[in-house]
Residue frames as a rotation matrix with the C-alpha (Angstrom) as fourth column:
UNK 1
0.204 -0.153 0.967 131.17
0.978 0.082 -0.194 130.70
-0.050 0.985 0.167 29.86
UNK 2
0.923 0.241 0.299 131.03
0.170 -0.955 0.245 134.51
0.345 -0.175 -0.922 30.58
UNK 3
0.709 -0.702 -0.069 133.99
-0.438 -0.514 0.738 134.48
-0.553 -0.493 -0.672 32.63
UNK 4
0.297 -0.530 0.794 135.89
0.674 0.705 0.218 132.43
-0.676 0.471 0.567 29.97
UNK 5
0.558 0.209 0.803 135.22
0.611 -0.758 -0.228 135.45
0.561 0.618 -0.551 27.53
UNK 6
0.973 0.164 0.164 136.44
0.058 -0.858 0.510 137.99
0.225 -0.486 -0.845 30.21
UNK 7
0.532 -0.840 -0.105 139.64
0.111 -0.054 0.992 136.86
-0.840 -0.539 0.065 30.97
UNK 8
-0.125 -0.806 0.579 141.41
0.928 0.111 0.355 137.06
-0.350 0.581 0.734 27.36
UNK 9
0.561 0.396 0.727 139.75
0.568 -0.823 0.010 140.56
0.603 0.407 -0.686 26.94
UNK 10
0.994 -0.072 0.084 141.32
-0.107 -0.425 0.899 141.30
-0.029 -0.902 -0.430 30.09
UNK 11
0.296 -0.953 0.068 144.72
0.754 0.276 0.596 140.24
-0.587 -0.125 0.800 29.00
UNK 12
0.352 0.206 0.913 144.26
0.891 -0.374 -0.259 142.42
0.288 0.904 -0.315 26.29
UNK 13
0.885 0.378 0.272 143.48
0.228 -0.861 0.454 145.31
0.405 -0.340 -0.849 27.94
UNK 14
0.504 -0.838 -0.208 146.76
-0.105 -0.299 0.949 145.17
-0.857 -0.456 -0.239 30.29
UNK 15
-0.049 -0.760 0.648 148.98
0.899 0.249 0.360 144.20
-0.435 0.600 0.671 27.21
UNK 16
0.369 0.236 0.899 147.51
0.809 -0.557 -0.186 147.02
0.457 0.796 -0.397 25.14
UNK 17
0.988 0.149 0.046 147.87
0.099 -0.831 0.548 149.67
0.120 -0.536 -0.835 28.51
UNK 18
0.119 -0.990 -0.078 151.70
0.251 -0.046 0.967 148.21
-0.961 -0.134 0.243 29.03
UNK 19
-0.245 -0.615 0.749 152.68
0.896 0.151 0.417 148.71
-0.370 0.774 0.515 25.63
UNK 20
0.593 0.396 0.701 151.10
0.551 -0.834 0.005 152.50
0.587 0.384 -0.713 25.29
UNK 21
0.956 -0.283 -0.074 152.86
-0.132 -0.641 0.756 153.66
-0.261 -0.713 -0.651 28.30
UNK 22
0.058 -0.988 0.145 156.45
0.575 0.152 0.804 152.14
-0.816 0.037 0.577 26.83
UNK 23
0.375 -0.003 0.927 155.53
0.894 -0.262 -0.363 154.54
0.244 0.965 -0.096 24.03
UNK 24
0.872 0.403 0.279 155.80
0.297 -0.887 0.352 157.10
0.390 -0.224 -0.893 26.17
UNK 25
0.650 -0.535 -0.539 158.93
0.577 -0.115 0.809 156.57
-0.495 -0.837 0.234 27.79
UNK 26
0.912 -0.381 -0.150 161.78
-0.402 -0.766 -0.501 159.19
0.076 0.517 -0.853 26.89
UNK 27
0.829 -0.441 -0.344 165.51
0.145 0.764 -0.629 157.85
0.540 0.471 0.697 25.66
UNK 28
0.717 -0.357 -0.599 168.62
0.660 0.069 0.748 157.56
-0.226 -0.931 0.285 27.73
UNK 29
0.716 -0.542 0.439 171.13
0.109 -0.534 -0.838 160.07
0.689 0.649 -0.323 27.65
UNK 30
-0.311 -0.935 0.169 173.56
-0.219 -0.102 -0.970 159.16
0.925 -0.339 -0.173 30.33
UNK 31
0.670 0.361 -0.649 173.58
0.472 0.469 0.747 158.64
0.574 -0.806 0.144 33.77
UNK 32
0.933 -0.103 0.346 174.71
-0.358 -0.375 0.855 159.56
0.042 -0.921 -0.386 37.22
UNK 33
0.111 -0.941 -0.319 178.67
-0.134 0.304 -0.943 159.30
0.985 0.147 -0.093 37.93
UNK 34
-0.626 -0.182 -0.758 178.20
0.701 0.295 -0.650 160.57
0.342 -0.938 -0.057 41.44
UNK 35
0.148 0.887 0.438 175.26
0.248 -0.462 0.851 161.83
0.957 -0.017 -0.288 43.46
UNK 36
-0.842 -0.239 -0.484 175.41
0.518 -0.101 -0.850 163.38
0.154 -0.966 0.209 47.47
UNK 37
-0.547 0.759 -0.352 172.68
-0.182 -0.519 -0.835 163.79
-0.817 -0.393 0.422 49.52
UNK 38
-0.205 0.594 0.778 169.70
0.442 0.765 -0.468 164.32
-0.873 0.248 -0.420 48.03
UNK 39
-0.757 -0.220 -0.615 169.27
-0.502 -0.406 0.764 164.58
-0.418 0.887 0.197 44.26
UNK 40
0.244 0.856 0.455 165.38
0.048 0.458 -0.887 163.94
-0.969 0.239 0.070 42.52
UNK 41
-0.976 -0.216 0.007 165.01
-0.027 0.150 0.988 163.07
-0.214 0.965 -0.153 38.85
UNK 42
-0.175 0.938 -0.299 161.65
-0.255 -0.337 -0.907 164.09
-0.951 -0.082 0.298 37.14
UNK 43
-0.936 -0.350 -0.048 160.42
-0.148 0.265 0.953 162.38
-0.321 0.899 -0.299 34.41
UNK 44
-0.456 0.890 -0.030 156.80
0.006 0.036 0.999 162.72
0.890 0.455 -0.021 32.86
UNK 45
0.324 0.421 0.847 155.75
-0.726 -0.463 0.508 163.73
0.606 -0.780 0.156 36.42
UNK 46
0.810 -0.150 -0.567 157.25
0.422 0.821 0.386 160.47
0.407 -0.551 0.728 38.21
UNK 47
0.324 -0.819 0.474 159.89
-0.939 -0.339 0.056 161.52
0.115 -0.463 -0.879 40.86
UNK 48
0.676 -0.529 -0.513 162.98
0.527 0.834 -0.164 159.36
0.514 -0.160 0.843 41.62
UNK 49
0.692 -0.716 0.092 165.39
-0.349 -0.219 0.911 159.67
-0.632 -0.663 -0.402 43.92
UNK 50
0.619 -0.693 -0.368 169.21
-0.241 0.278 -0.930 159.36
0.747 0.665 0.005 41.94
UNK 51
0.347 -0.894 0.283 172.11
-0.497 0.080 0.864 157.98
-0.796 -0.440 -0.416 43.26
UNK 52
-0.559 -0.817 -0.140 175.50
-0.346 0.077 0.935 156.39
-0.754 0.571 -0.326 41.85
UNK 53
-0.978 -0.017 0.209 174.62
0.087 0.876 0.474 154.97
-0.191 0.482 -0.855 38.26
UNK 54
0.451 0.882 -0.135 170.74
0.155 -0.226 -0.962 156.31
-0.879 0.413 -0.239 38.04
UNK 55
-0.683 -0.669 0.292 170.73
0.662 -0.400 0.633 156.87
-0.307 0.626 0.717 34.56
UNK 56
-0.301 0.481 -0.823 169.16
-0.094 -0.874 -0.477 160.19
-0.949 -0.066 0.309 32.94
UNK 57
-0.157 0.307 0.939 166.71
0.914 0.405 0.020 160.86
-0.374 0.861 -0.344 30.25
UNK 58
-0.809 -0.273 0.520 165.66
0.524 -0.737 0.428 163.13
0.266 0.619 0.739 28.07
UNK 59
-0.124 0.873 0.471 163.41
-0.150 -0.486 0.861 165.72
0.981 0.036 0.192 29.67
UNK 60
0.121 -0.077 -0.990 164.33
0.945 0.314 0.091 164.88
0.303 -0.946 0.111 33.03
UNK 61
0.704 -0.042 0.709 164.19
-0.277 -0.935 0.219 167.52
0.654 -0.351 -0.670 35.38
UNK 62
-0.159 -0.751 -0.641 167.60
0.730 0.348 -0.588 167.35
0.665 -0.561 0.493 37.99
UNK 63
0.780 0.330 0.532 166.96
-0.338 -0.493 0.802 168.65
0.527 -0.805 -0.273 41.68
UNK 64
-0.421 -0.820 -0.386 169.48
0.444 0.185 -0.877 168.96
0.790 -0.541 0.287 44.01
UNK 65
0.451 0.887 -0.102 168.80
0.482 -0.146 0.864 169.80
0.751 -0.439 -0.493 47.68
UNK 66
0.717 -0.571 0.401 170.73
-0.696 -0.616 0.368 171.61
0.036 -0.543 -0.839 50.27
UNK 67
-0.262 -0.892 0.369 174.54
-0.733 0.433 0.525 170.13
-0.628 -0.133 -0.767 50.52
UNK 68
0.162 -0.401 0.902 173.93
0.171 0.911 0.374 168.23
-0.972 0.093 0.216 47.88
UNK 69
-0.220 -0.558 -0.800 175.97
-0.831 -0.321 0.453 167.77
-0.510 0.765 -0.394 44.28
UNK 70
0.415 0.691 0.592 174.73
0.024 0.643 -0.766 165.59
-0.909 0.332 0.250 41.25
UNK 71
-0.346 -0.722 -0.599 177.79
-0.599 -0.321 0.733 164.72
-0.722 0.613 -0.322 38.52
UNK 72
0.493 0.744 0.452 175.95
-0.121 0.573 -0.811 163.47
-0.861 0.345 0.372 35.54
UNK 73
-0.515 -0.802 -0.303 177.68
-0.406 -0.083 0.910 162.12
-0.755 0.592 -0.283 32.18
UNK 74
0.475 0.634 -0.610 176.09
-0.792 0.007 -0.610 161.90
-0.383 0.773 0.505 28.58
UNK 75
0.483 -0.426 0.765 177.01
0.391 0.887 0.247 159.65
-0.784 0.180 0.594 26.01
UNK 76
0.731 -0.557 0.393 178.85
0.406 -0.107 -0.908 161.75
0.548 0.823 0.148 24.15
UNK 77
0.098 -0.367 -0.925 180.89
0.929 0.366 -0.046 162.56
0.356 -0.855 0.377 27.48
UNK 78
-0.353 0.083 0.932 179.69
-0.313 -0.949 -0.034 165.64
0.882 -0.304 0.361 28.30
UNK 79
-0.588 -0.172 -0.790 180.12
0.709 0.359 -0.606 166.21
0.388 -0.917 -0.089 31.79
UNK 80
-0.381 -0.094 0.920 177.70
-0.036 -0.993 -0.117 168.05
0.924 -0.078 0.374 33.94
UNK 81
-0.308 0.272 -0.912 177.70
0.950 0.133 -0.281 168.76
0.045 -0.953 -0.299 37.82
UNK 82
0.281 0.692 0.665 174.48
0.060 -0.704 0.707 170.32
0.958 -0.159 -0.239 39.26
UNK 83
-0.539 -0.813 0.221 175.26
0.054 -0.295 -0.954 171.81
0.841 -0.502 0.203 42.04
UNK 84
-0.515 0.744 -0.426 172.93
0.649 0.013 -0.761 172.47
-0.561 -0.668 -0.489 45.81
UNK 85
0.224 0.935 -0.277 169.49
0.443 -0.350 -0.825 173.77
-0.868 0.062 -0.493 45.45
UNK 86
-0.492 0.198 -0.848 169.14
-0.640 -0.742 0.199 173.87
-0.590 0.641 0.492 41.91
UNK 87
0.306 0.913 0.268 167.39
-0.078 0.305 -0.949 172.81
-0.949 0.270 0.164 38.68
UNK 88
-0.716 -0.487 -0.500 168.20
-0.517 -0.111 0.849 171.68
-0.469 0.866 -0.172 35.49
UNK 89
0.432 0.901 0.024 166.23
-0.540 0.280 -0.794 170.59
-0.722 0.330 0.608 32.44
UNK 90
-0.552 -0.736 0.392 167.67
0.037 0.447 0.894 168.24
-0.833 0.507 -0.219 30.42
UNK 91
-0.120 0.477 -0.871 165.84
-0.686 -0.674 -0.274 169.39
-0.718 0.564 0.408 26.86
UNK 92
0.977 -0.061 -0.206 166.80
-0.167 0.383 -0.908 167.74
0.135 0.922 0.364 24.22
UNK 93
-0.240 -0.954 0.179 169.99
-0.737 0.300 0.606 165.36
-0.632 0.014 -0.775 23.32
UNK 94
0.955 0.169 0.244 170.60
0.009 0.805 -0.593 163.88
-0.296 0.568 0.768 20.11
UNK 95
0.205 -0.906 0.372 174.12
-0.135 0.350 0.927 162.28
-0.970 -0.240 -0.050 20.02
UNK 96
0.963 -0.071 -0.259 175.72
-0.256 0.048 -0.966 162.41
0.081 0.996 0.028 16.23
UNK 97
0.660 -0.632 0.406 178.75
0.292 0.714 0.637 160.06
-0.693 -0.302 0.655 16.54
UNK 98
-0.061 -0.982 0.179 180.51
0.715 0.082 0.694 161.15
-0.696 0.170 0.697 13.46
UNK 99
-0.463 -0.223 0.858 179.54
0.803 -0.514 0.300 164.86
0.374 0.828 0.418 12.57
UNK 100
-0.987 -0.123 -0.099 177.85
0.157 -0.842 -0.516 168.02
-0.020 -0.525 0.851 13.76
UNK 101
-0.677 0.704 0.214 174.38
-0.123 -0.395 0.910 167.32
0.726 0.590 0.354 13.23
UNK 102
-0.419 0.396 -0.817 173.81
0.855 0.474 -0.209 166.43
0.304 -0.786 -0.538 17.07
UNK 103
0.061 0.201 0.978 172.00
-0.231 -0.950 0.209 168.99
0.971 -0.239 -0.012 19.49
UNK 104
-0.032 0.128 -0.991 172.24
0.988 0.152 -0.012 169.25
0.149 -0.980 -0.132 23.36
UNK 105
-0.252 0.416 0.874 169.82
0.048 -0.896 0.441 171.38
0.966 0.153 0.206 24.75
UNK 106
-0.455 0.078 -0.887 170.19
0.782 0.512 -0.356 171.69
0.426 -0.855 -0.294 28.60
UNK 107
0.630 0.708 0.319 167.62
0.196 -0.543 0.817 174.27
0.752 -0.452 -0.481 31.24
UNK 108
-0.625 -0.671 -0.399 169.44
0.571 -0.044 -0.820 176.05
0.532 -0.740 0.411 33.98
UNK 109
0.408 0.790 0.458 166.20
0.442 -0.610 0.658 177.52
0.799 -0.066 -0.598 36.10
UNK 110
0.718 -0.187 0.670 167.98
-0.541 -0.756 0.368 178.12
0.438 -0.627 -0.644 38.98
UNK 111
0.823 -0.537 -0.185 171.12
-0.073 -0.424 0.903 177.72
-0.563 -0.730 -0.388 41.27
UNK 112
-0.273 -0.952 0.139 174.96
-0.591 0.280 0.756 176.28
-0.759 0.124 -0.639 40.36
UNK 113
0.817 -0.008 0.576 176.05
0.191 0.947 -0.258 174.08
-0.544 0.321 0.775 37.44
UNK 114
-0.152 -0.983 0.101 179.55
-0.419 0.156 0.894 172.82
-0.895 0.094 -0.436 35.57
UNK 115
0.862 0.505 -0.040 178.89
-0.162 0.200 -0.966 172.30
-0.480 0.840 0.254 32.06
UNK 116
-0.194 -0.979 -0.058 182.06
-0.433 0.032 0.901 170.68
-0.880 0.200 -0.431 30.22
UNK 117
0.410 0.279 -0.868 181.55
-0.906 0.020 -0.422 169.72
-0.100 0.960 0.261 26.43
UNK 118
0.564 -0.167 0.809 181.61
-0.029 0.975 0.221 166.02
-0.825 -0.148 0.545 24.94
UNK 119
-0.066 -0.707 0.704 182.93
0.480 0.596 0.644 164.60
-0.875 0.380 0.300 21.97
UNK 120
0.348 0.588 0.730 180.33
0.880 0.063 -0.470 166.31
-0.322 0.807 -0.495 19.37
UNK 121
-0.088 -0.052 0.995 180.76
0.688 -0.726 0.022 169.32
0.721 0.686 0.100 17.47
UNK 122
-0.740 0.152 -0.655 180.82
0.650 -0.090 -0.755 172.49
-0.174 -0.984 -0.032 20.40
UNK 123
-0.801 0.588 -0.112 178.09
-0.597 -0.771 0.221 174.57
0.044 0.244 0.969 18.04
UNK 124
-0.287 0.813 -0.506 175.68
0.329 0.580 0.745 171.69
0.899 0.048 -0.434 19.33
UNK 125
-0.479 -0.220 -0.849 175.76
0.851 0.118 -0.511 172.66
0.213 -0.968 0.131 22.67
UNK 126
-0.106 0.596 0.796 173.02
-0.238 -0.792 0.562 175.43
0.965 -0.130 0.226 24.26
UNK 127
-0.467 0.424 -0.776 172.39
0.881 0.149 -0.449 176.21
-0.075 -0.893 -0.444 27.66
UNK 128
-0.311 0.783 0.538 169.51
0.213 -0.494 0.843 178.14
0.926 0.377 -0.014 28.20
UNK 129
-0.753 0.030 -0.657 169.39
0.655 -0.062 -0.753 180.35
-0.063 -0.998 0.027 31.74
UNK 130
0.467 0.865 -0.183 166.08
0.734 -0.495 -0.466 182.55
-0.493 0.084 -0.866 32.96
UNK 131
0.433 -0.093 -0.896 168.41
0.006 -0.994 0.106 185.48
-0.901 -0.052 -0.430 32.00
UNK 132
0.159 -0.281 -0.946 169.90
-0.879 -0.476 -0.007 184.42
-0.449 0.833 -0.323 28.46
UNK 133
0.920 -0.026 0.392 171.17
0.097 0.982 -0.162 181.34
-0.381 0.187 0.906 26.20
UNK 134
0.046 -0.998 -0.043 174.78
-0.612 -0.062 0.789 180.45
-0.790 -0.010 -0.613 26.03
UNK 135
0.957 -0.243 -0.157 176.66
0.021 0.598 -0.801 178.60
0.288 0.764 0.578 22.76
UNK 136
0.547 -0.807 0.222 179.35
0.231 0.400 0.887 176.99
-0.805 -0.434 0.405 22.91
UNK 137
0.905 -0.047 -0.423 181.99
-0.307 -0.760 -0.572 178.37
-0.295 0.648 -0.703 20.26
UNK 138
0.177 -0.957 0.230 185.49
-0.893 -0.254 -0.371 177.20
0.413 -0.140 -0.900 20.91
């Protein structure tokens, strides 16, 4: 009788732990066009390896390692390729389909990157390097 009791508590318990941790998860904003070599994604401390088609989230950190290059596309088709041994933070992306009220906020801590504007407005757009923060104007 005891262990009758124990098992539907126990289902509980795992339902209750999966469904807290999908609270946690952070929304897509695009994904991987083309990855070389090796290229980590950081999300809430979990490392992945990327490759073609990984897609990216929000708050991901993007590593690149020696010789390698990491071309990533949003959904509003902004295009950016991290380059070797660097870091990016992907901040903050909210996508406003028909008006200027999106934001992309992206982290350059350190090495190479190609930053090409999407569809949105281009006074959404911030990059933010150790030495200043860029807007997009034009």
């Amino acid at each position: 009788m005891y262990r009758e009791k124990r098992i539907p508590i126990l289902t509980f318990a795992i339902l209750f732990a999966l469904q807290s941790t999908a609270g946690f998860a952070e929304p897509k904003i695009g994904s991987a066009k083309d990855v070389k070599n090796n290229v980590q994604g950081v999300v809430s401390g979990n490392s992945q390896r990327l490759s073609k088609d990984s897609e990216v989230f929000t708050n991901e950190v993007v590593r690149t390692g020696a010789a390698s290059l990491a071309d990533l596309v949003f959904l509003d088709q902004t295009t950016l390729t991290v380059g070797p041994v660097s870091e990016v933070h992907l901040d903050k992306f909210v996508y406003d389909q028909g008006g200027s009220s999106g934001s992309v906020v992206i982290q350059a801590t350190r090495g190479t990157f190609r930053f090409v504007t999407g569809s949105q407005d281009s006074k959404v757009y911030q990059i933010k390097t150790p030495y200043g923060t860029l807007g997009i104007r034009g």
